[in-house]
C-alpha positions in Angstrom: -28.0 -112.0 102.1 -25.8 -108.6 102.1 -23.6 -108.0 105.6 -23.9 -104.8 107.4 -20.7 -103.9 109.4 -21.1 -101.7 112.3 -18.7 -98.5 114.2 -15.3 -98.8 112.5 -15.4 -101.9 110.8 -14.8 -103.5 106.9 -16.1 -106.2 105.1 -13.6 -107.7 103.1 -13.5 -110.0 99.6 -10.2 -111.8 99.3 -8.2 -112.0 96.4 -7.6 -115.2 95.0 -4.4 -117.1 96.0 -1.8 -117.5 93.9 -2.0 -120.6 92.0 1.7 -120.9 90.7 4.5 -119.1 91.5 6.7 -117.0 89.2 8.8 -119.5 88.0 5.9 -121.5 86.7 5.5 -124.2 89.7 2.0 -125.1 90.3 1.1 -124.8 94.3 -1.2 -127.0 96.2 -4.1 -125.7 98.0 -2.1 -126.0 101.1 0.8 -124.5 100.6 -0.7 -121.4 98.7 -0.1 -118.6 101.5 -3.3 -116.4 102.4 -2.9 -113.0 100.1 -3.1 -109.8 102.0 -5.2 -107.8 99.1 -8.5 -107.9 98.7 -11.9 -105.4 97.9 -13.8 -103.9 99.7 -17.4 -104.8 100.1 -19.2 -102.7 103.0 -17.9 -100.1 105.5 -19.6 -99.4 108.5 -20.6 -95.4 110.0 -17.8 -94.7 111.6 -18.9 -92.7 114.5 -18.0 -93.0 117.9 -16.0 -96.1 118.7 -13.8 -96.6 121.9 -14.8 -93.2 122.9 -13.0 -91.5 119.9 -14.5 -90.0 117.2 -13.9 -92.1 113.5 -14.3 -90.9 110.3 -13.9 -94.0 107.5 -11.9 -93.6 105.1 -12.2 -96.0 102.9 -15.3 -96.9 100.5 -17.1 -99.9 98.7 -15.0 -101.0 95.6 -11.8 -100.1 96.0 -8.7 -102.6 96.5 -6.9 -102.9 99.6 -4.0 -103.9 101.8 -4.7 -105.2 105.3 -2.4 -106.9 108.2 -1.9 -110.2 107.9 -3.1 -111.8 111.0 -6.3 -109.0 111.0 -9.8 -109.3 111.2 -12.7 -112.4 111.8 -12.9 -114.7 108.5 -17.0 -115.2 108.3 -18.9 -117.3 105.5 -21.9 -116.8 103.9 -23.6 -118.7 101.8 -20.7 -119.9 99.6 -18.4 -117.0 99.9 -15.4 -116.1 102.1 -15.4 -112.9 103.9 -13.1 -110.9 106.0 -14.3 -108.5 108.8 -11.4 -106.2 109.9 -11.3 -102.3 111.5 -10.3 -99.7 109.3 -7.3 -99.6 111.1 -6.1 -102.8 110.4 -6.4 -101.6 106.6 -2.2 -100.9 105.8 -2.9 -98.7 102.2 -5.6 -98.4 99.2 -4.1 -99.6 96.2 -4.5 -96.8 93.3 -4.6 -97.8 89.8 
């Protein structure tokens, strides 16, 4: 099963957590904070949306930054997803 976002929107592939920190201390599955980056997956047309015209920026593949508190977490089958507007996408990070 693929998803197939519509107007504006992004599906998203997190990044995996963190599993210790920097100095070495191993975190429990509760206390590892949700990470920010992840890849993209699928992008929708664009197109009209809200009555304003939006071109998307942003394509399958790359690596991204997106608000913390942003988007609709979805699951299919056995993996996590993130669907969030382009908008709520911060920066693409550039190797």
């Amino acid at each position: 099963m693929k998803i197939k976002p519509l107007g504006d929107h992004v599906v998203l592939k997190n990044a995996e957590a963190e599993e210790t920190t920097a100095s070495g201390i191993v975190l429990p599955g509760t206390a590892k904070e949700k990470p920010q980056m992840a890849e993209i997956v699928a992008v929708g047309p664009g197109g009209l949306v809200d009555g304003k015209e939006v071109k998307m920026e942003v394509k399958p593949g790359q690596k991204v930054f997106y608000s913390k508190y942003a988007g609709s977490e979805v699951k299919l089958g056995k993996e996590d997803f993130i669907i969030v507007r382009q908008s709520d996408i911060l920066g693409i990070i550039v190797d």
